[in-house]
Every structure is written in C-alpha cells, then in structure tokens.
C-alpha positions in Angstrom: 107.1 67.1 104.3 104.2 69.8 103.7 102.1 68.1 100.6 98.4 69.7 100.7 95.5 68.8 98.3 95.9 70.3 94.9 99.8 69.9 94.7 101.4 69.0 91.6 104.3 66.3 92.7 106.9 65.5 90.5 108.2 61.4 91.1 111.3 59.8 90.4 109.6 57.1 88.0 107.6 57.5 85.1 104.0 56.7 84.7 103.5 54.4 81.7 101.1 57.1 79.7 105.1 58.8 79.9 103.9 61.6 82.6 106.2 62.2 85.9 103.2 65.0 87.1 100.5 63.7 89.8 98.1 65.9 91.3 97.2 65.0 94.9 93.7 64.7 95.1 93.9 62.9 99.2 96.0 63.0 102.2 96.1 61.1 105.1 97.8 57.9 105.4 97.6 57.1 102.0 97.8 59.6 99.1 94.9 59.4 96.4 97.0 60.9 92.9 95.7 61.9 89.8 98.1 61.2 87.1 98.5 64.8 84.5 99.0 62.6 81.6 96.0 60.1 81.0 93.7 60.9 84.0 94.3 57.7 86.2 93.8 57.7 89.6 95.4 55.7 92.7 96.0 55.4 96.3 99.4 55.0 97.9 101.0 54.8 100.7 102.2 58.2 102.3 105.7 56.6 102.5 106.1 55.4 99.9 105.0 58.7 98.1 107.3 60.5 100.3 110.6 58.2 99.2 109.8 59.3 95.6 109.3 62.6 95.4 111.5 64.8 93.2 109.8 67.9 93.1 106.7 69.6 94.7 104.3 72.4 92.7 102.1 74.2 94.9 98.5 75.7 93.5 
C-alpha cells in the first residue's frame, strides 16, 4: 500500500472529536497521524493503520 507524507486517510472508525480524516505526518514502521477534526496527534502501528483504511487522498 503506497501511503506518503501529507496523505489524507480515511479509517473505518471514528475519532471521538467525530472526524474519520487523518493526515499522515510519519512513515516508517509506525505512522505518526494528525487527526482533521481537533488537531491530535499519534503514532500507530503501520499494520494496524493498513487493516483500517477505507480511503486514501493524495496532496
């Protein structure tokens, strides 16, 4: 899966702030994501980010 820095990744659950949109921010072995809704940031792991994509926006 091709996911470069300053994609805009739809996932399957939503974020509590009510956003689905995370802009990747990292890649590697874990993903740092910026959530498009309230600003929060985390790292997770590149499977786990993989299992739950539903859509990818490239910049």
């Amino acid at each position: 899966m091709e996911i470069a820095v300053g994609d805009i990744v739809k996932l399957k659950k939503q974020h509590p702030c009510g956003s689905y949109e995370w802009e990747v921010l990292r890649t590697g072995a874990d993903f740092r994501l910026k959530c498009l809704g309230c600003g929060h940031q985390i790292m997770i792991p590149r499977k786990t980010v993989e299992k739950s994509i539903k859509g990818i926006r490239k910049q």
